[in-house]
N, C-alpha and C positions, 0 to 999 in steps of 0.2 A: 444729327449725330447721336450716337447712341453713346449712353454713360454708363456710371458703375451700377446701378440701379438696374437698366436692361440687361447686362449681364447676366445680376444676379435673379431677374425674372426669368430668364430662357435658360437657367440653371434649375432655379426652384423647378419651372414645368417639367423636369427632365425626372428630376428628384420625386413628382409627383406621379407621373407615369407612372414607374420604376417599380413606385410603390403599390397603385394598381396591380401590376404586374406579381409582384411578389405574393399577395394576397390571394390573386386570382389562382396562382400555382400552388397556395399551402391550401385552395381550397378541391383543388384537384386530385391534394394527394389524401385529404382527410375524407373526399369521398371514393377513394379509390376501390372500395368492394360495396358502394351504394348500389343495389337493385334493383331499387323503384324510389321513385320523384313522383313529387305531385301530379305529373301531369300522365305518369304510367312511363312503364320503363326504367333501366336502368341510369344512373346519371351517365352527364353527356361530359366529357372533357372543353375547359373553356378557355379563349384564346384571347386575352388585349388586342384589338386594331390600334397604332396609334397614330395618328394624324400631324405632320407639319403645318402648324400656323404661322404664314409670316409677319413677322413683326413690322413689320410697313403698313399693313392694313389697320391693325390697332390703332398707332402711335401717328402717320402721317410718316413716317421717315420713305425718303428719295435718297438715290445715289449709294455709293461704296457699301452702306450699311443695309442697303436694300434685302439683303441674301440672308438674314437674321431670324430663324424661325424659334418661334414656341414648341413644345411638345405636347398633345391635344389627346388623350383616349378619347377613341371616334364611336367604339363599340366594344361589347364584349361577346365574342361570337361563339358558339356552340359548333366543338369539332364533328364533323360528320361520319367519320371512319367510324365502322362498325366495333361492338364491343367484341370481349373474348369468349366465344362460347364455352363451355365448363361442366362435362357432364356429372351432376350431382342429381341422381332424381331424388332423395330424400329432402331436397329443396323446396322451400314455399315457392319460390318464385320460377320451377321447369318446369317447361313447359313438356308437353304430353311424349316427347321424345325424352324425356329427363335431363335436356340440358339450359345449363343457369345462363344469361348472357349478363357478363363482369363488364362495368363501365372502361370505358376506351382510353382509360390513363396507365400510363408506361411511367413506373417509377422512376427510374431511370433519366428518362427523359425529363422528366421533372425537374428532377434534382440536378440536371445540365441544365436546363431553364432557371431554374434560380440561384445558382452560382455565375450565370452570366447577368441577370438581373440583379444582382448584390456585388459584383464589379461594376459595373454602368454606375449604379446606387455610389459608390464610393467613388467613382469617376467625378460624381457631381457636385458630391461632398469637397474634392479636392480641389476643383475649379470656382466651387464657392471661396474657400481659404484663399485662394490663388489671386482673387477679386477682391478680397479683403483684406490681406497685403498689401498688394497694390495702390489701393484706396490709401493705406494706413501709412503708406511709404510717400503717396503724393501730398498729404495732408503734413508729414513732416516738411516736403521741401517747401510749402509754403509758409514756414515760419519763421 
């Protein structure tokens, strides 16, 4: 059986994601006119995979509570859509046609990626509180 403790761990995972996640998009948007990276090229826009871990396999739990997963970032992947071409030939970085190629991040989208990242975040937040009542209400009837 699972208690207020698993809860609050397959909340925290959630909360920790979340938080990846956020990070990952403020860094997408700070490189949003990068035009070369280490490795050559403009930067690449980058994406959290997150992975379900079930909680049965940690813990040993069987039965009704079987279905109880963690939240795992599996990878942080590099979006592959091409950047936006930009014709600026006074550019260090255009090529011999004069045009710059601008990293593959959409402001925009961004900023819809972590408004829904920082709802989820406070989703977490309230199902922690929610567990924590809970707890603090059963802890009265026991006295």
């Amino acid at each position: 059986m699972l208690g207020v403790f698993s809860a609050l761990e397959v909340a925290a995972s959630g909360l920790g994601a979340e938080r990846i996640r956020m990070n990952t998009i403020a860094s997408n948007l700070a490189n949003a006119r990068t035009t070369q990276v280490e490795g050559g090229g403009p930067y690449k826009r980058l994406d959290p995979v997150f992975q379900a871990i079930p909680l049965d396999r940690e813990q040993g739990v069987v039965g009704a509570d079987a279905g109880v997963s963690l939240v795992h970032v599996q990878q942080i992947k590099a979006d592959d859509r091409p950047g936006m071409m930009v014709y600026e030939p006074g550019h260090p970085d255009a090529n011999a046609a004069g045009y710059v190629e601008y990293p593959n991040v959409n402001a925009v989208e961004e900023m819809v990626n972590m408004i829904t990242a920082s709802r989820a975040y406070e989703a977490g937040v309230t199902s922690i509180e929610s567990v924590k009542a809970m707890a603090h209400s059963a802890i009265g009837i026991g006295r």
